[in-house]
Structure formats: C-alpha cells, structure tokens
C-alpha positions as CSV (number, residue, x, y, z in Angstrom):
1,X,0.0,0.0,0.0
2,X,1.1,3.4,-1.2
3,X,1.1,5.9,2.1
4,X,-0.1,9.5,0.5
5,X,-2.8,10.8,2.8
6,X,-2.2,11.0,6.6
7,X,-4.8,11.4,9.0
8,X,-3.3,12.7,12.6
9,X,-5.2,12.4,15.4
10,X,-3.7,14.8,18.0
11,X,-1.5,17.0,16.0
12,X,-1.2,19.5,17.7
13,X,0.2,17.7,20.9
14,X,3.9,16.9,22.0
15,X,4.3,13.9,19.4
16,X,1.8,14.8,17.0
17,X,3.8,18.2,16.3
18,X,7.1,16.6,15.5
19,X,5.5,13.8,13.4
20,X,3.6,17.2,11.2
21,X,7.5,18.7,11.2
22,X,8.6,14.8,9.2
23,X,5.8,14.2,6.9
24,X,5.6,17.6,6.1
25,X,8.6,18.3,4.9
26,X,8.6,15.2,2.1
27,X,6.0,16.2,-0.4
28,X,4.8,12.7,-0.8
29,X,3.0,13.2,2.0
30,X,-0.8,15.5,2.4
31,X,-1.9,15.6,6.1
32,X,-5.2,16.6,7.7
33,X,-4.9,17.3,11.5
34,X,-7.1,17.1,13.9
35,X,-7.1,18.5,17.7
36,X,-8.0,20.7,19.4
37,X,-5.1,23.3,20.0
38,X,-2.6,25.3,16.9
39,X,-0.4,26.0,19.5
40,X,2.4,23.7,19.0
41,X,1.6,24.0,15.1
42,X,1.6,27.3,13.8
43,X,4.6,27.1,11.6
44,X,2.4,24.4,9.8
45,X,-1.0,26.1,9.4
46,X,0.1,27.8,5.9
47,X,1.5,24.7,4.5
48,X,-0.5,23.6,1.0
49,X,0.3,20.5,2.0
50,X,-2.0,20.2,5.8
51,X,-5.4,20.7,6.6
52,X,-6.2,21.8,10.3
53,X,-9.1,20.9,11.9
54,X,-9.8,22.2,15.2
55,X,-12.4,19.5,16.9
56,X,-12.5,17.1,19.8
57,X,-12.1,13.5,18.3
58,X,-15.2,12.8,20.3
59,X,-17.5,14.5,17.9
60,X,-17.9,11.3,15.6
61,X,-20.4,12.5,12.9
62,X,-17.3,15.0,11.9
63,X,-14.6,12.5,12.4
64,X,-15.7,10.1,9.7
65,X,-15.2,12.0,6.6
66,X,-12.1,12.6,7.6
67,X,-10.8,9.5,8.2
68,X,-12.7,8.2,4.8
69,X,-10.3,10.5,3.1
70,X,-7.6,9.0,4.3
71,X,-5.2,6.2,3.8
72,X,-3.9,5.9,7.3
73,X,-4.9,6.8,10.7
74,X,-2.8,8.0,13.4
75,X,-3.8,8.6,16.5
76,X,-2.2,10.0,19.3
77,X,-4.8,11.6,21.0
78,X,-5.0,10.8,24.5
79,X,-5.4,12.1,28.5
80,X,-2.2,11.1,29.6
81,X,-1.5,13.6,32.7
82,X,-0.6,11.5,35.9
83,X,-2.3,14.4,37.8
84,X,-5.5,13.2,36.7
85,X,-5.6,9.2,37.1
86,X,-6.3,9.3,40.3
87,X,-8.3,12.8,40.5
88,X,-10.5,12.5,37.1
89,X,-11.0,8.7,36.8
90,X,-13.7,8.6,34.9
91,X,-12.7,11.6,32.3
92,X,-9.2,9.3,31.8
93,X,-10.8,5.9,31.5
94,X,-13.7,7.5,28.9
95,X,-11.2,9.6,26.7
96,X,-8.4,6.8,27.2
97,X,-11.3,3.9,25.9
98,X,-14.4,5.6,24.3
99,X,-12.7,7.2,21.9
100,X,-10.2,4.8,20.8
101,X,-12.8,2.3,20.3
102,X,-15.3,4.3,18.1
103,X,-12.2,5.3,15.8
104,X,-11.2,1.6,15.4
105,X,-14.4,0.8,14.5
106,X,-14.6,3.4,12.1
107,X,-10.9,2.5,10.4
108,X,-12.2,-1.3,10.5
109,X,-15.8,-0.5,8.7
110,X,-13.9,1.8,6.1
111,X,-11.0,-0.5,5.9
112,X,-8.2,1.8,6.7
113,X,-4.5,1.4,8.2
114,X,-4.3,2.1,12.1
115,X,-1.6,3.0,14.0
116,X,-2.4,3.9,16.9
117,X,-0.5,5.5,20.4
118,X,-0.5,3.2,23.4
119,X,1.5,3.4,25.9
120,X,4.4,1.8,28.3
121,X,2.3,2.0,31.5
122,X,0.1,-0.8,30.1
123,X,2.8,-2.7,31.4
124,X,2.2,-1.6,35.0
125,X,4.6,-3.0,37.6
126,X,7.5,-5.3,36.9
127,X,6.7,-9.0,38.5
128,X,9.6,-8.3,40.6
129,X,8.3,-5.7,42.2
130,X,5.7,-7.9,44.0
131,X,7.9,-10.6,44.9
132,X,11.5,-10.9,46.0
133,X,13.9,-8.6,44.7
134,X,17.0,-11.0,44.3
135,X,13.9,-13.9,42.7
136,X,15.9,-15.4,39.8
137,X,14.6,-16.0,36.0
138,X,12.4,-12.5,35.4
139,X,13.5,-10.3,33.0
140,X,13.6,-6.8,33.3
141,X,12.9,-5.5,30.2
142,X,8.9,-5.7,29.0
143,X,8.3,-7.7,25.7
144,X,6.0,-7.1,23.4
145,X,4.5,-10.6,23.5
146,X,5.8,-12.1,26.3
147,X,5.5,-9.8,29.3
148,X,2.4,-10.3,32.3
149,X,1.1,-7.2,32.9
150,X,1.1,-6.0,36.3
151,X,-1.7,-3.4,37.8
152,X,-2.8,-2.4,41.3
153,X,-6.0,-3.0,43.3
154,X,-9.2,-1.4,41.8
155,X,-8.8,1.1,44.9
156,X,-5.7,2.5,43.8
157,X,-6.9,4.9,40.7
158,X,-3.6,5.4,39.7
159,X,-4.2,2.4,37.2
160,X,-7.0,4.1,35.1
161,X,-4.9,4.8,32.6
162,X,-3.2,2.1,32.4
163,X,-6.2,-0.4,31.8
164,X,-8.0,2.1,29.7
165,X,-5.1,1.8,27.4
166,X,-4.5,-1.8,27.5
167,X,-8.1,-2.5,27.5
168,X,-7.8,-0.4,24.0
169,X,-5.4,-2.7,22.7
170,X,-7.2,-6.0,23.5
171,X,-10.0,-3.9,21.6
172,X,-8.4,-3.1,18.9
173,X,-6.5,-6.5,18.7
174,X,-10.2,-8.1,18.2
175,X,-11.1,-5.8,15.4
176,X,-7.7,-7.5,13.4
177,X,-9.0,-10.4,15.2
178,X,-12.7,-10.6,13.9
179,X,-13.1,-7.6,11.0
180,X,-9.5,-7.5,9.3
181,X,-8.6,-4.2,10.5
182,X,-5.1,-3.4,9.9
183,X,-3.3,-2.1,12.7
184,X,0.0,-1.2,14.7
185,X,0.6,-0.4,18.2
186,X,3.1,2.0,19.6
187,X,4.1,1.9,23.1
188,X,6.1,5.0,23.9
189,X,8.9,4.9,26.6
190,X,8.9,8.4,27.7
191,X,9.6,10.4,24.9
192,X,11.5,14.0,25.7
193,X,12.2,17.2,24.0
194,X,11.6,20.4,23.2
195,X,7.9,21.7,23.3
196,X,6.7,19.1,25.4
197,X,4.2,19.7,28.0
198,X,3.8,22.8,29.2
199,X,4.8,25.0,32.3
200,X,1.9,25.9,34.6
201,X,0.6,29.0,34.9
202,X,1.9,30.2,31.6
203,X,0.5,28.2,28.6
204,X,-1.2,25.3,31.4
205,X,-2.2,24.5,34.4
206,X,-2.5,21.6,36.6
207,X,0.4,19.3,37.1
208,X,2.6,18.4,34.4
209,X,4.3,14.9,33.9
210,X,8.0,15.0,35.3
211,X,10.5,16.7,33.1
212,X,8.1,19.7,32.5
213,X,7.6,19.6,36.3
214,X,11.5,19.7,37.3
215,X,11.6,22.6,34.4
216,X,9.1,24.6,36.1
217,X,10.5,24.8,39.5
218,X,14.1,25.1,38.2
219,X,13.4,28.3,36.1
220,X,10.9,29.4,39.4
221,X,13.8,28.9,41.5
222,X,11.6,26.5,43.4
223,X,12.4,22.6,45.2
224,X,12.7,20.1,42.3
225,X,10.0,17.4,44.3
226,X,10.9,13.4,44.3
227,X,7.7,11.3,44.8
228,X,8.0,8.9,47.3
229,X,12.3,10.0,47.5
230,X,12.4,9.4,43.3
231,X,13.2,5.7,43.4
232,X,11.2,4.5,40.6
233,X,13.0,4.1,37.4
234,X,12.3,5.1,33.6
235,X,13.9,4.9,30.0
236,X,13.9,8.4,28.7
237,X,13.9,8.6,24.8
238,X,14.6,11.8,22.5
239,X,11.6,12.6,19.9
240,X,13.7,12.7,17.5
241,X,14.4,9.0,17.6
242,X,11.2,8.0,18.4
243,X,10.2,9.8,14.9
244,X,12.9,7.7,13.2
245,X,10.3,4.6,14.7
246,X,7.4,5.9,14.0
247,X,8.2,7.2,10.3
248,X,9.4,3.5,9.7
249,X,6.3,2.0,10.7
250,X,4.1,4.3,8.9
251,X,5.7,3.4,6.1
252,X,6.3,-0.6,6.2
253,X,2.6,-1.6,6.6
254,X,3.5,-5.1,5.1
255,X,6.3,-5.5,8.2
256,X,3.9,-4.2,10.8
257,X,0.5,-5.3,9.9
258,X,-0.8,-6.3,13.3
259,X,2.4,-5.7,16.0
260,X,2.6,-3.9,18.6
261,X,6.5,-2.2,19.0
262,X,8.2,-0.5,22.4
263,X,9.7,2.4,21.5
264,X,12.4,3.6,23.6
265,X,16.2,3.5,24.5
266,X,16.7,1.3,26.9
267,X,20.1,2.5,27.7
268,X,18.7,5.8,28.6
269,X,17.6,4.3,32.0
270,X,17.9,6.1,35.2
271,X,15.8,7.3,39.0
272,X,13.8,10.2,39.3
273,X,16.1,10.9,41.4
274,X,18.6,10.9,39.8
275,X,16.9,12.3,36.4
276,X,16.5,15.9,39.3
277,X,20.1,16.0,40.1
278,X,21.0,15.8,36.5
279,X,18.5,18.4,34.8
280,X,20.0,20.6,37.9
281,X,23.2,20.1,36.8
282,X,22.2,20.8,33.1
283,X,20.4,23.7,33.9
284,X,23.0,25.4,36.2
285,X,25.4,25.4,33.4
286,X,22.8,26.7,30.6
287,X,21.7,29.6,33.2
288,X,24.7,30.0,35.8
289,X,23.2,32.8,36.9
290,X,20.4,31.0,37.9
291,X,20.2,29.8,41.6
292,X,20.5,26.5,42.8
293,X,17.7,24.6,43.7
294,X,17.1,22.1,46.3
295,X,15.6,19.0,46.1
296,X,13.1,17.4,48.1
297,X,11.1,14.3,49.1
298,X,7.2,14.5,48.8
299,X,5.0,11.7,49.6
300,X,2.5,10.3,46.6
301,X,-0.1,11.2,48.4
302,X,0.8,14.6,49.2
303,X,1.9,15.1,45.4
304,X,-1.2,14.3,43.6
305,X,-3.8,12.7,46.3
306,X,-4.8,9.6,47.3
307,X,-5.2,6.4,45.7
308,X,-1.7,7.0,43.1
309,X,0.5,4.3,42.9
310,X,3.5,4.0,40.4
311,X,5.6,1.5,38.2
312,X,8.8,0.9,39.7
313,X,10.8,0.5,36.2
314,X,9.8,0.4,32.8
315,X,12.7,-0.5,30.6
316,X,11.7,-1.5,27.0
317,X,13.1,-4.6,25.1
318,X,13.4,-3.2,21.6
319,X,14.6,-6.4,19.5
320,X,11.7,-6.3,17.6
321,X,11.9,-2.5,16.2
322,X,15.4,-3.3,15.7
323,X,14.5,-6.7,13.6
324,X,11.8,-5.3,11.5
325,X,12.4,-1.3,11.5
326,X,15.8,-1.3,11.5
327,X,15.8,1.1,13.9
328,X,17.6,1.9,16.9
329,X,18.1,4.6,19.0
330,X,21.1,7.4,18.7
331,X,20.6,10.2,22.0
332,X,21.8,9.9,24.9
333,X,20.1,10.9,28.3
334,X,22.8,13.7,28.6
335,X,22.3,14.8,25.0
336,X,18.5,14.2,25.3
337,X,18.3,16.5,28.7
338,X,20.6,19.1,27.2
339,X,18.3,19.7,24.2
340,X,15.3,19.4,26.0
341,X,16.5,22.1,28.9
342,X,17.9,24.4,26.3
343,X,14.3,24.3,24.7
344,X,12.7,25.1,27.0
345,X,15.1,28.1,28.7
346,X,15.1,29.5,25.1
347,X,10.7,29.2,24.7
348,X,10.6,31.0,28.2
349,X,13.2,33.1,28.3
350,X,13.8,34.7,24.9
C-alpha cells in the first residue's frame, strides 16, 4: 500500500507536532490534523500540504469524513496527565477507551490502516516488584508478547490509565482479530524534548508529567520534588528517535501489519532521582546565573492525592523494532536533557 494521505489524530500535541514537522517536509505526503489546540503547530497552518481541523475526536459524525479521506490513521490523541488518574478517573478511562474504540471501529468499517499511540504504563509494575527482589529468571525489560502485565487494586486509581489503554489494545487486537482491520501499536517509553508539555501558569495548568515539572520549578527557583524519594526508574527517549520509529512503521505496513512495538532507548535508563540531580546540573550550566535549587522528598499522596501508585521501572526490550524497523536509538540521556533544557530556557526566556 502506497502511504499518500495522513490522518493525525492529535497533532497538535507533544508527538503529534514533530511527526507534522517529518511528513511535512517530504512532499509525498498530504496531512489533515485534527485536535483541538494550533499552539504547537503554527509554523504548519500555511502549508498547502496540511489541513487543520480544530475539533475534539469525540464529535464522531465530523470524524468520519475525515478519516474516509484518508489512507492511514494516526492517532495519538490521548489524557495522559498523571495528575489526573487518580483525580479525574472517569474523564481518563472515557477519553483513554471511548474514543479509541469508536475510531477503530470506524478504520475497521472503512477499511483503513491504524496505527495507533498506546503506551508503556500498560505494562504496570515489573513482577519483581511484588515478589523478591533478588527472585531469579524474570526479565527486566517488557516484551511485546511475552510480558504479564502488572496493575494495582481497583482502589488505587492510579491504574485508570493504564487499563483504559490496554483495555484499548485487547480492543483493537479483536477488530484485526474478527473484522481485518489493519493495525499497529506503539508503546512510547517516555519520549522527551523540546515543546513538550507545558509550564503551569503560563500556557497550562494543573500538574505536568515529570520533566516539564522539574523545568518549572528550576526556572521558578523552586524545590525540584521526588515522589515517594524518586526511586522508581524510567527509560527516557529523544523525539527525535522516536520519529525515526514511528516514520518507519508508517511506512512498512507489510512489516507491521498487526504488531505492537516499544519504542524507547533502553540505555537511557535512570531514577527520578537521579533524572533531578542531572537536569540541575544541566540547567545550572545553561543559566549560571540562575540559583541553585534544592531537592526534596514528597509523599505520593501529598503530590497528587490519594489512591496514586507508580511502576517501579519500565525498561523496553526493543529487538523487535530493531528486527523489522531497522531502527535503533542514537541520544543519549545527557544529549537528550541538554536539548530538551535548552528548549525550553530558550521558549521561556527569549
């Protein structure tokens, strides 16, 4: 199948806005866009090339021309703001499932391509985590196809997400399954860079996940804060590689017809805690003048309410994009964080 006419679901997010900046720029490609926020986009809005449409991907009567106009589906739209799992349960687990489900069913009915945003935390906890530490045999890394995965008690909303989005997969799995939909599954490992997020009271509000977090209180001059003393452990990978992915599955439907790929650098592994210290570090030598923040232990609870749990690593095994994408992470953590910083001191500074 000859990939022409995109349909982005969620362009105008994070992800969404460097995938516009890739199939943009190669004139094989015509997109329409759908979200609803230009923010992240406005260098795009002119291009002959893109169609914007500013809508909630809820409003299915308007969603389905689109996507009959399309040869591919991507969709990225999601509620993916820690803040709210535990907070806005229901709002996470309707926007997280809902929708997903009545755009597969429309790609199914229309028979068009999929590929559609997961994420890592359908993988929850790592086994290990409930039993022994020192237990011998468990891998660390999650697999594709091979991995258990791991949630907490109902009580512990934290989880919403989570099961919405594998819940969404299983979904989506059945439509392949049972109506030949063609699909693919990304499962992003904490992609970083600049752009991402945003810094509260400025152009949000509400809590941000962590790297837009530990930005806003280092250019506030304010405690970088380490839920539950910043033990748990994540894989931090650049957008820029995660495009390289996500370009290559867009175009090899053939290879990823029905698989579901981690995306992430595996070597890029590290604590919060450690992920503070370092983006202090960073920052201090991009703004010297700057002062010196501390950093501080907060409990979960106190952080963002009760009933949040977390995973205690997610570390992606990647053999299979590497197999069948031929792809492979370049960017450092160091190289990663020092872009990322820099972006964001130059959005909020200059």
């Amino acid at each position: 199948m000859s990939v022409s006419k995109l349909c982005i679901l969620g362009c105008g997010g994070f992800i969404g806005s460097y995938i516009l900046d890739r199939v943009l720029a190669d004139p094989v490609y015509t997109v329409c866009g759908v979200d609803v926020s230009s923010y992240k986009i406005q260098r795009h809005l002119d291009n002959p090339s893109f169609v914007y449409v500013n809508m909630d991907i809820s409003d299915v009567t308007r969603l389905r021309p689109l996507v009959e106009g399309c040869d591919v589906v991507v969709s990225l739209a999601a509620l993916c703001n820690p803040s709210l799992y535990n907070t806005a349960p229901l709002r996470v687990i309707e926007n997280n499932f809902n929708q997903p489900l009545a755009i597969a069913s429309m790609c199914a009915e229309m028979k068009k391509r999929l590929v559609h945003f997961s994420t890592c935390e359908v993988y929850g906890r790592t086994v290990e985590s409930y039993v022994e530490r020192n237990i011998n045999g468990i891998p660390a890394a999650f697999n594709e196809d091979t991995t258990p995965y791991v949630l907490g008690p109902i009580h512990a909303q934290r989880w919403t997400y989570s099961c919405a989005k594998q819940l969404s997969e299983r979904m989506i799995y059945a439509y392949g399954y049972e109506k030949g939909l063609e699909y693919t599954i990304v499962r992003p490992f904490n992609f970083i860079g600049p752009g991402m997020d945003y810094i509260p009271g400025i152009d949000g509000e509400g809590i941000p996940r962590v790297i837009a977090c530990f930005m806003d209180s280092l250019m506030a001059g304010k405690p970088l804060k380490l839920v539950d003393g910043g033990h748990n452990m994540r894989t931090f990978t650049y957008i820029d590689d995660a495009v390289d992915a996500i370009m290559a599955i867009i175009n090899c439907p053939e290879k990823t017809k029905g698989m579901i790929f981690n995306i992430g650098n595996p070597q890029n592994e590290t604590t919060i805690a450690g992920l503070a210290a370092k983006m202090r570090d960073i920052y201090e030598s991009i703004r010297p003048q700057a002062p010196l923040c501390d950093i501080v232990p907060v409990t979960a609870e106190e952080f963002y309410g009760k009933g949040y749990e977390d995973s205690d690593r997610r570390i992606p095994d990647i053999s299979k994009a590497r197999e069948l994408l031929g792809w492979t992470p370049h960017v450092s953590l160091d190289d990663a964080l020092v872009k990322t910083i820099t972006g964001f001191a130059n959005n909020y500074f200059l």
